[in-house]
C-alpha positions in Angstrom: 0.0 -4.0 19.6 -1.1 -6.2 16.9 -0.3 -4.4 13.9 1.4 -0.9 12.3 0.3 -0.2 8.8 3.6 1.5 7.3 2.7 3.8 4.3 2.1 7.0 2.6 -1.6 8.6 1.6 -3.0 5.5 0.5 -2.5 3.9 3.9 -3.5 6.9 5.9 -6.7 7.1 4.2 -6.5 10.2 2.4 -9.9 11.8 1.4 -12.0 9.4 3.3 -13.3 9.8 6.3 -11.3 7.5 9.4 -13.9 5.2 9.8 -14.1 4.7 5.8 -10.1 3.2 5.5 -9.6 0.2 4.7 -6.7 0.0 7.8 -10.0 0.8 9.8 -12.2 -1.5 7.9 -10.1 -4.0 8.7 -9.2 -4.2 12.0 -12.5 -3.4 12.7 -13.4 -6.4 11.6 -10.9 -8.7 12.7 -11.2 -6.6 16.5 -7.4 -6.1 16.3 -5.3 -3.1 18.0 -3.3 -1.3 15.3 -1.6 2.1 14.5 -2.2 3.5 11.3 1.5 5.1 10.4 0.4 6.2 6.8 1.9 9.9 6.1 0.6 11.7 2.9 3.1 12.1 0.3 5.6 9.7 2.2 8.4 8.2 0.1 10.0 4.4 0.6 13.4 7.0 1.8 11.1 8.6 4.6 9.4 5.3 5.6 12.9 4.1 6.2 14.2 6.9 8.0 11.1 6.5 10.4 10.5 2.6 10.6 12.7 2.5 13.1 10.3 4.9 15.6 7.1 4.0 13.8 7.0 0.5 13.9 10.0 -1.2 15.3 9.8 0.7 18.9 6.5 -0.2 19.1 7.3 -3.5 18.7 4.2 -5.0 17.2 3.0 -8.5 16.0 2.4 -7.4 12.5 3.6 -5.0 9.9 1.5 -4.2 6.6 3.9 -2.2 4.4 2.4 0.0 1.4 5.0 1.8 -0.5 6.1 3.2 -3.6 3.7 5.1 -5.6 5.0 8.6 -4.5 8.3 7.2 -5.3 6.9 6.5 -8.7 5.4 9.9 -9.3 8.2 11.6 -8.6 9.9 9.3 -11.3 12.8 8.0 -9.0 14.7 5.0 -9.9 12.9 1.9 -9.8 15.4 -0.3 -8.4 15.8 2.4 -5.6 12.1 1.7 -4.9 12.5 -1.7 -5.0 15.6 -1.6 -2.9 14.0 0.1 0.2 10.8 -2.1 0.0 12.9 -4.7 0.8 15.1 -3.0 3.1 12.1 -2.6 5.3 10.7 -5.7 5.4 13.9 -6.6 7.0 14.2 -4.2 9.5 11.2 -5.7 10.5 11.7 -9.3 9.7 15.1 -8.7 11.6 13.3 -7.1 14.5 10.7 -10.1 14.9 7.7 -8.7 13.4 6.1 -10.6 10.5 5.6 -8.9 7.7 3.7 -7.9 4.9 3.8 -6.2 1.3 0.7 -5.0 -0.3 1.6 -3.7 -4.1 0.4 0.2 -4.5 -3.0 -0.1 -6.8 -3.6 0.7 -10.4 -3.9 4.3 -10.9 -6.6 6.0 -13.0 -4.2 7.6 -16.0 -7.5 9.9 -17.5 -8.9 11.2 -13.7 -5.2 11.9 -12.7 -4.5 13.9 -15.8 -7.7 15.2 -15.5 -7.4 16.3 -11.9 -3.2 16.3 -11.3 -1.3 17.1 -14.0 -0.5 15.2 -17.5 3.1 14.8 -15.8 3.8 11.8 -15.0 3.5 9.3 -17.6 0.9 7.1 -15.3 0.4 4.3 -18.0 4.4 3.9 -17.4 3.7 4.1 -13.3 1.1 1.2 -13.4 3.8 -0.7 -15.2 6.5 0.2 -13.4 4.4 -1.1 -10.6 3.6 -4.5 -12.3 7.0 -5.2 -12.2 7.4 -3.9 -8.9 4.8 -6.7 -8.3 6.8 -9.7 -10.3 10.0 -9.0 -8.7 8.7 -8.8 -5.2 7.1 -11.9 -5.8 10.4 -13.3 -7.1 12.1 -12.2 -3.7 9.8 -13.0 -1.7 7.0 -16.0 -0.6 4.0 -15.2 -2.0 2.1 -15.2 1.7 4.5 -12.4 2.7 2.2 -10.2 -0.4 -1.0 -9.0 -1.5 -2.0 -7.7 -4.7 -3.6 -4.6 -4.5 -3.0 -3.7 -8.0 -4.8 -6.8 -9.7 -8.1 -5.7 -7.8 -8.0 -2.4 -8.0 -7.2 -2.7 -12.0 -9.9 -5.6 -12.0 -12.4 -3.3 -10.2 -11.7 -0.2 -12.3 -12.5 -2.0 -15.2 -15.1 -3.3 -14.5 -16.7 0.0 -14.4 -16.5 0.6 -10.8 -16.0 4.2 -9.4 -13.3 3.8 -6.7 -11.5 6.7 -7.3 -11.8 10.4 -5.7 -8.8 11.8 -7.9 -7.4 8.6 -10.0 -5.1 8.3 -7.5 -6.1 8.2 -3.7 -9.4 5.7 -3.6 -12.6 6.7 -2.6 -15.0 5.5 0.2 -16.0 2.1 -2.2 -12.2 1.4 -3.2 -11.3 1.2 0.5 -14.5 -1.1 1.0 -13.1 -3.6 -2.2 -9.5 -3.5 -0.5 -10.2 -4.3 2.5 -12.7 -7.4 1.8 -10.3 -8.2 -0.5 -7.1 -8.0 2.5 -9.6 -9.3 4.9 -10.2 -12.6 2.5 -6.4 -12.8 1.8 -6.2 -12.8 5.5 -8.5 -15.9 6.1 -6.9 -18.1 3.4 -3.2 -17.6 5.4 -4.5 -18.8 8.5 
């Protein structure tokens, strides 16, 4: 196996159709073997309880993790979040499997309201996940992440429509992330 994607609805491609993700987009591309492990509405706590089964027994090359915006909405602590990010890179790092951290992507504050709730305070989320960002990149070598929320804020922005709900990405946000991943990708090797 070449690579597990570890994650929650983002990963798992929620609202797009399997062929669509950018997991899929991806490996498509670079003709890899993968398992997409993405469980909608996962949290960094369930991704830890399950790395072990999900990605560690399977004992793969590679290990894309993508967590912490469920944590974020349900306004746990941040250093808890930050905490078990790090915690499972290195049951994976410990385990022999290189890894890597892609930072959640910007949310859409006015299409969440719009179409969750006006709880949580998403402007606070996006920031919480800029620092989330910094200190990961404090901890860690910046090969072992990628920045999903620079081009996903950059893209939105710009006036693209990547979003089904301001929150999961639509068919054109999983196209931008995984050229963007893909790129990444090439520059590392």
């Amino acid at each position: 196996m070449d690579i597990v994607f570890l994650g929650d609805s983002l990963t798992f491609g929620y609202g797009v159709h399997k062929e669509d993700s950018w997991v899929n987009r991806i490996c498509a591309n670079c003709n890899l073997s993968y398992l997409n492990k993405g469980v909608n509405g996962d949290t960094t706590v369930g991704m830890l309880s399950r790395v072990w089964k999900d990605v560690i027994n399977i004992k793969p090359r590679f290990c894309f993790i993508l967590a912490g915006t469920n944590d974020f909405l349900m306004d746990r602590p941040y250093k808890t979040i930050l905490e078990n990010i790090v915690l499972l890179h290195k049951e994976c790092e410990d385990n022999n499997i290189k890894t890597t951290i892609l930072i959640p992507p910007f949310i859409d504050k006015n299409k969440s309201i719009n179409l969750w709730s006006s709880y949580p305070d998403y402007t606070q989320i996006n920031k919480s996940i800029i620092n989330l960002k910094n200190e990961l990149l404090n901890i860690f070598d910046k090969i072992k992440i990628i920045d999903l929320y620079s081009i996903t804020e950059k893209a939105y922005f710009s006036g693209e429509d990547i979003y089904i709900d301001g929150i999961h990405l639509n068919e054109k946000g999983h196209m931008i992330i995984a050229e963007y991943i893909i790129n990444k990708l090439k520059q590392k090797s």
